[in-house]
C-alpha positions as CSV (number, residue, x, y, z in Angstrom):
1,X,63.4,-8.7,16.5
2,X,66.4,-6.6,17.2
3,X,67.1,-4.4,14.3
4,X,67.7,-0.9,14.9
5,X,66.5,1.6,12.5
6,X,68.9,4.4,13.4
7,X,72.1,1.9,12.1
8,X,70.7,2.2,8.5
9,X,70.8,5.3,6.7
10,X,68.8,6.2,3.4
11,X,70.4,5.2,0.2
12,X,72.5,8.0,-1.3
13,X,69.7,8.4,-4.0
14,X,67.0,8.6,-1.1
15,X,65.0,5.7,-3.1
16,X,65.1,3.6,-0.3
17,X,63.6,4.0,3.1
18,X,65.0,3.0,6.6
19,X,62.7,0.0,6.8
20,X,63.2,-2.7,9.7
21,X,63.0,-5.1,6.9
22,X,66.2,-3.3,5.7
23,X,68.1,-3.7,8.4
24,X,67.0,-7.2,9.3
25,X,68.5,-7.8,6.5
26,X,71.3,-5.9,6.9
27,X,72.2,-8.0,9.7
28,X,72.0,-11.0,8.4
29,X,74.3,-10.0,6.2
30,X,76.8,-8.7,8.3
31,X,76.5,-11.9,10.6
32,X,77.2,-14.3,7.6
33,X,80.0,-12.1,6.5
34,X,81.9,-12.2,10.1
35,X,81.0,-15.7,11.1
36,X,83.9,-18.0,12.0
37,X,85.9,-19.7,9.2
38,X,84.6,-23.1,10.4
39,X,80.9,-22.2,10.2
40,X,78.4,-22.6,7.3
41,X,78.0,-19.5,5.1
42,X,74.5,-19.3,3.9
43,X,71.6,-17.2,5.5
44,X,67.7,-17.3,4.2
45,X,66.0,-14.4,4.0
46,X,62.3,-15.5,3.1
47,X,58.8,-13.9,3.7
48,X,55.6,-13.3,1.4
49,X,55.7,-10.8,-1.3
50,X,55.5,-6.9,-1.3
51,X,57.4,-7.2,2.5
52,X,60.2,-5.5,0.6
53,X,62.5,-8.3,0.7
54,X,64.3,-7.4,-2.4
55,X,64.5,-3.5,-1.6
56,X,66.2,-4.6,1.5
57,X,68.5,-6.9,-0.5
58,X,69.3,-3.9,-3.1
59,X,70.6,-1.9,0.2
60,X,72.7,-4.5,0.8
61,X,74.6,-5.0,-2.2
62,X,75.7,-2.0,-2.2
63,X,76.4,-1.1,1.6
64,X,78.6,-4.7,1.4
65,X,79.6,-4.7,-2.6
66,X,78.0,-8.2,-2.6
67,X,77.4,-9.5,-6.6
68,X,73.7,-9.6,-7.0
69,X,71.6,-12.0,-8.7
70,X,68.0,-12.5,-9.6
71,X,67.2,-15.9,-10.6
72,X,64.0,-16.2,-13.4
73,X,62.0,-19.1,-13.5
74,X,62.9,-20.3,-16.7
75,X,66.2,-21.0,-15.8
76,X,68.6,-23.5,-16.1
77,X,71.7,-24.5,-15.0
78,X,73.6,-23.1,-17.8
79,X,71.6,-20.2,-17.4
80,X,72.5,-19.8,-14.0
81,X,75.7,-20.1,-14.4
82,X,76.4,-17.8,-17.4
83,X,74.3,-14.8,-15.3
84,X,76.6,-15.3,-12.1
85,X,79.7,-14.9,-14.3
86,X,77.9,-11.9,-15.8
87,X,77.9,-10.5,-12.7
88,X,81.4,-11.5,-11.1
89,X,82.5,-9.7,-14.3
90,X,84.1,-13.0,-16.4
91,X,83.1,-13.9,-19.9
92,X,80.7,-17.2,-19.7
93,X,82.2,-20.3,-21.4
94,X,83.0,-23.3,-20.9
95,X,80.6,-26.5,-20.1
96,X,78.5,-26.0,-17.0
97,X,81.6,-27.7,-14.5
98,X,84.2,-25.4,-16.0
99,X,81.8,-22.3,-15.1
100,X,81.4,-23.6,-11.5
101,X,85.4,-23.5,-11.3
102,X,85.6,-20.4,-12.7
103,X,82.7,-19.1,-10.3
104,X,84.4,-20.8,-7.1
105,X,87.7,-19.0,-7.6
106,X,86.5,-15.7,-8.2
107,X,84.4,-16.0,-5.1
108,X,87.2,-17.2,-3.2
109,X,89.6,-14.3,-4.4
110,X,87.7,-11.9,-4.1
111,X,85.6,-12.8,-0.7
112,X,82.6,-11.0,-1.6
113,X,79.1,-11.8,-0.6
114,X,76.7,-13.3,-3.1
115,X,73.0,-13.0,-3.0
116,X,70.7,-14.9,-4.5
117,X,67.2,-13.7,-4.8
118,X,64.1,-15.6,-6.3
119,X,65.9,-18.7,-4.9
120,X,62.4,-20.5,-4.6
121,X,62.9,-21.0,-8.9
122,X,66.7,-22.9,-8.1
123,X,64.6,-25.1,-5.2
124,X,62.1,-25.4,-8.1
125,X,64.4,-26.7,-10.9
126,X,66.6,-28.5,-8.9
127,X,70.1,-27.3,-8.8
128,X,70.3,-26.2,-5.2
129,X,73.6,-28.5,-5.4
130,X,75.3,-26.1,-8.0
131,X,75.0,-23.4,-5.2
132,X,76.1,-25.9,-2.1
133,X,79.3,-26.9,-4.2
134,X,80.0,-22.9,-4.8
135,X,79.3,-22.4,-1.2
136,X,81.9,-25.1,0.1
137,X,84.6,-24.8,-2.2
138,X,84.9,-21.0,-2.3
139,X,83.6,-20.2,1.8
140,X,81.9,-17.1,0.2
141,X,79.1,-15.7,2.1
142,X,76.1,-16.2,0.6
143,X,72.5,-15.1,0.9
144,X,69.0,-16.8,-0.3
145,X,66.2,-14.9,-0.9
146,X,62.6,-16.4,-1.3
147,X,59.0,-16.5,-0.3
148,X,57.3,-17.7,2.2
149,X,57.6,-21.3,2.0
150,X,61.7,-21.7,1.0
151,X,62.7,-23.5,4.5
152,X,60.4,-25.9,3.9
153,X,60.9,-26.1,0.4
154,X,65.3,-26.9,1.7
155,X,64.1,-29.6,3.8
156,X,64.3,-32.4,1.7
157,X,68.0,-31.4,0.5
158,X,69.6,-32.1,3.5
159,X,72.9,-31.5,3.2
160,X,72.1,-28.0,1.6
161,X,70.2,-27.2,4.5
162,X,72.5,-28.2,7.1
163,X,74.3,-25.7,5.5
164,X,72.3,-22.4,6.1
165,X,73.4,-20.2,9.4
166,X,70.2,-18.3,10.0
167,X,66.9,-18.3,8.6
168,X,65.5,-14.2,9.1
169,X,61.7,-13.7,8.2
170,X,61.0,-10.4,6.4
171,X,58.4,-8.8,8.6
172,X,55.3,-6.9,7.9
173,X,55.6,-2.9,7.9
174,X,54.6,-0.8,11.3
175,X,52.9,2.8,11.5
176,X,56.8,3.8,11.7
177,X,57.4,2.5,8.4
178,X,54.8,4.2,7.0
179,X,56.2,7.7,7.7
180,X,59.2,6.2,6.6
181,X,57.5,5.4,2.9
182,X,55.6,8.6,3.0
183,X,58.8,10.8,2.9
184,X,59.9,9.2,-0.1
185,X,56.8,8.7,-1.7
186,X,54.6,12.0,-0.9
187,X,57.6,14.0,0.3
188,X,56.2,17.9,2.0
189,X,52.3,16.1,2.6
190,X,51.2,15.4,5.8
191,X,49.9,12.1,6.4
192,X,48.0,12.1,9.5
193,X,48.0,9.1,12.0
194,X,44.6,8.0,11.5
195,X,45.3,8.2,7.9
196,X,48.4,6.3,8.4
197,X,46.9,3.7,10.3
198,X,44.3,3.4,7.6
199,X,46.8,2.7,5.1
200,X,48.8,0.4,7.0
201,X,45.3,-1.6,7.4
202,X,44.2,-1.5,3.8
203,X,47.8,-2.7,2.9
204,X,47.8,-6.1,5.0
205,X,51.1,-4.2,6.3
206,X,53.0,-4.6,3.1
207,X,55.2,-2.2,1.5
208,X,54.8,-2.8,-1.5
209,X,50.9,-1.9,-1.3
210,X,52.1,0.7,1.4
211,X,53.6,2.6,-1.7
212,X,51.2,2.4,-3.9
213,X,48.9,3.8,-1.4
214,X,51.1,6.7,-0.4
215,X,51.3,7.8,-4.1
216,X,47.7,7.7,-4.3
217,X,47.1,10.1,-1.6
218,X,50.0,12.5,-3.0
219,X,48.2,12.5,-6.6
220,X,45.2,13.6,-4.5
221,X,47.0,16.5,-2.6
222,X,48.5,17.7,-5.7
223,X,44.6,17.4,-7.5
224,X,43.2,19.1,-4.2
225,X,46.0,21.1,-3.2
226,X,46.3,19.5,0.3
227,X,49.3,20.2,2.4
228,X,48.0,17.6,5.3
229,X,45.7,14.4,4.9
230,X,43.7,13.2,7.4
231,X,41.4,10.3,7.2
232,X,37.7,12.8,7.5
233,X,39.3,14.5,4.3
234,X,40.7,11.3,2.4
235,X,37.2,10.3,2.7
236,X,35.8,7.3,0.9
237,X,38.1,7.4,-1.7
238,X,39.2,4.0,-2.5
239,X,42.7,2.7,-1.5
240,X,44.8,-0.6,-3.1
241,X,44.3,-3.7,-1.4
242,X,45.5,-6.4,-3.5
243,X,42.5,-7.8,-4.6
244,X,41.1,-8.3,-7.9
245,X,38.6,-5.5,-9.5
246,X,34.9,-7.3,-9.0
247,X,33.4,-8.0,-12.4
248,X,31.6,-5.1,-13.9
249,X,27.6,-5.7,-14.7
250,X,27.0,-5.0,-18.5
């Protein structure tokens, strides 16, 4: 892993941390968007949930004005369609072929990026074609974002995943991240490193659970009146961990 933290910068409405997932996936962006004219234009950005996968993906629309779409599991393909032209800013009608026309040539004019997140539910109902057929016919840049399992999931189309540049791996969050979260998520409390480090355990290293944490510990400090946390004064006070609540005796 390459990505620099000090090429991204904090979202103008400071919502959205410098993460390294964000500029992972800043880079795949910009290397889908460059690639030569003769090269296939679709990257995978994939990973378990809470990495922050679609927070990184939010950064991205806007840094590169890519249309944005979140796929929902009881899609179809008419569905699909009419929410991409949605997006692209053209009234939906038409049968489902005469949308796909209409979708190619606004991607082509245009030559925005597209990303796709939730992709695994397109895999899942089987239209992954719809997307290779936008893909080829309007050379737009386009991104997939799923979980964990999405590559393997691609296998079996073969021709759709012939078609994918580079496959990036969200990553789990470091101690750095954490400071990162904590500025936007207890902003003028100290977190202190063994309290950091706690967290960071606690959370399985995901930023999702990261947050959640953070805000605990700043609803503490404001009940307290901490300025600075360390781990002696967070004490055994519990922390979110993922797992379910263990059933209560009666």
């Amino acid at each position: 892993m390459n990505a620099s933290k000090n090429n991204v910068k904090t979202h103008a409405s400071g919502t959205i941390a410098p993460l390294s997932n964000v500029a992972l996936f800043t880079e795949l962006l910009e290397r889908v968007t460059a690639r030569h004219r003769n090269l296939p234009g679709m990257g995978a950005w994939y990973g378990w949930s809470g990495l922050g996968k679609t927070v990184s993906a939010t950064y991205g629309a806007q840094r590169f004005r890519a249309y944005y779409i979140e796929v929902g599991s009881s899609w179809s393909q008419a569905k699909f369609c009419k929410s991409l032209l949605t997006e692209l800013g053209v009234a939906a009608r038409g049968t489902i072929a005469e949308m796909v026309e209409t979708i190619i040539t606004m991607l082509a004019e245009t030559n925005r990026p597209l990303i796709i997140d939730e992709f695994d539910h397109v895999v899942r109902r089987g239209f992954v074609e719809i997307v290779r057929e936008i893909h080829d016919k309007s050379g737009a840049p386009i991104i997939l974002i799923g979980e964990e399992y999405l590559p393997d999931k691609l296998k079996v189309f073969e021709r759709f995943h012939n078609r994918v540049l580079d496959w990036v791996p969200a990553q789990t969050c470091d101690i750095g991240d954490v400071a990162e979260l904590a500025g936007i998520y207890a902003p003028g409390i100290t977190i202190a490193p063994d309290l950091a480090g706690f967290i960071l355990t606690k959370s399985e290293k995901r930023a999702r659970r990261i947050s959640v944490n953070i805000d605990r510990v700043r609803e503490q400090a404001a009940l307290n009146g901490w300025a600075s946390v360390d781990l002696k004064t967070w004490g055994d006070r519990p922390l979110f961990t993922g797992l379910a609540p263990v059933r209560r005796a009666v």
